[in-house]
N, C-alpha and C positions, 0 to 999 in steps of 0.2 A: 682412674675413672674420671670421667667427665664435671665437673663440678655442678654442673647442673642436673644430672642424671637423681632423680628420686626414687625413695622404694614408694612403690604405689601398691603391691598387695604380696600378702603370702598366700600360696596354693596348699592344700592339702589333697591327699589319692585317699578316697576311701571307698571301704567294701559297701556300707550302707550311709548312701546318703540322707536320705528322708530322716535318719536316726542322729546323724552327727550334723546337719542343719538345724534340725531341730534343738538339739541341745546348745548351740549355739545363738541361736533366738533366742532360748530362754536365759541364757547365760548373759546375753547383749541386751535384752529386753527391746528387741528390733526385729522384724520382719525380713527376711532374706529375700533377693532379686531372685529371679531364677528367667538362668538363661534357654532353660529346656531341662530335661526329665536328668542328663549325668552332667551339672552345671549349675553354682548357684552362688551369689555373694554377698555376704554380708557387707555392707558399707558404714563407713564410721568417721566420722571426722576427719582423722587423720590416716587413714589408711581402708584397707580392701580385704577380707580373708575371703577366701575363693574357694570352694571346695567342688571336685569334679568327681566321677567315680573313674573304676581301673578301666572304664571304655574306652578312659579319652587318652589314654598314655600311649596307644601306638600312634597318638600324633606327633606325641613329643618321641618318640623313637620305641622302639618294643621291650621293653624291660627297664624300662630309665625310669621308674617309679613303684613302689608297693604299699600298699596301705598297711596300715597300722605293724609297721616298723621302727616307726620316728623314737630316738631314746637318744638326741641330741640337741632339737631346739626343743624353745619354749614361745610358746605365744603370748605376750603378754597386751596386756588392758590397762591404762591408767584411769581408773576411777576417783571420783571427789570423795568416798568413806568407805575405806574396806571393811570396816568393821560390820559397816549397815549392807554391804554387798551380803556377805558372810552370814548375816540373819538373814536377809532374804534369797542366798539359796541352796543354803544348808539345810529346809529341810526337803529340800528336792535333787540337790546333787545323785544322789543313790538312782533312784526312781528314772533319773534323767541317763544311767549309765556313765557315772563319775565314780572314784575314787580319790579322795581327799588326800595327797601330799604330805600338807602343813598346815593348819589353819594361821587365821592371821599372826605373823609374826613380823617386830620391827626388826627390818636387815641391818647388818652393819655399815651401808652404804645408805643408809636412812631413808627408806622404804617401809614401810608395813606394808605384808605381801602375802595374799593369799594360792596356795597352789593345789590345783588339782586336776587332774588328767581327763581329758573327753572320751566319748565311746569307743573308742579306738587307738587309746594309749595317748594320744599326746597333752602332751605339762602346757598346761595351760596357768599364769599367772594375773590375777588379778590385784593391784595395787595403788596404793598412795603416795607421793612422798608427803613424808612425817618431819625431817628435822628443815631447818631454814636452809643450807645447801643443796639438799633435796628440789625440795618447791623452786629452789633458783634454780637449779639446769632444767626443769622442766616448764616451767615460765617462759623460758628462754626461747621454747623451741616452738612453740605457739605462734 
């Protein structure tokens, strides 16, 4: 790979947009672009999640995408307190079409890491680092 080559966004295929944007706003506490009615992106500091509906997959080829299949990545979020993420949206997750994972838990790679899945199945991570190793690789990449 090119050494200069960046990830610039993850896409998601889903069956209801209006519903999995949504939750994602409230989850980011940000406003989504929208590029038109099956098209929309969150933007963030350091990256893009992109969510389109199944219209736009025969552009990318006819079957090269299904929504609410994913049960191998995770999206993940670096936040400044998960604990304070976790009260603010624990008591909406339900409501928003979430199922809670894990509540915050410290990883053993020094993370506090909250997980829980969007309307349409996907693990979504929300997170800190907690120990001094932690904070330094991700200081790092700032």
């Amino acid at each position: 790979m090119n050494t200069s080559s960046n990830l610039v966004s993850v896409r998601l295929i889903v069956s209801d947009i209006r519903r999995v944007v949504g939750f994602y706003e409230a989850v980011l506490g940000a406003a989504a672009e929208w590029g038109n009615d099956d098209f929309a992106e969150l933007v963030t500091p350091r990256g893009t999640l992109a969510v389109g509906t199944t219209r736009t997959v025969p552009l990318f080829g006819a079957g090269s995408a299904e929504p609410s299949l994913n049960r191998t990545a995770i999206i993940e979020f670096l936040v400044d307190d998960v604990d304070a993420e976790w009260a603010r949206l624990r008591p909406r997750l339900a409501e928003l079409g979430s199922a809670v994972v894990t509540e915050p838990t410290t990883m053993p790679w020094g993370n506090r890491a909250l997980l829980f899945r969007d309307p349409e199945g996907t693990l979504v991570n929300v997170f800190t680092p907690v120990t001094d190793e932690a904070r330094s690789k991700f200081s790092a990449r700032t």
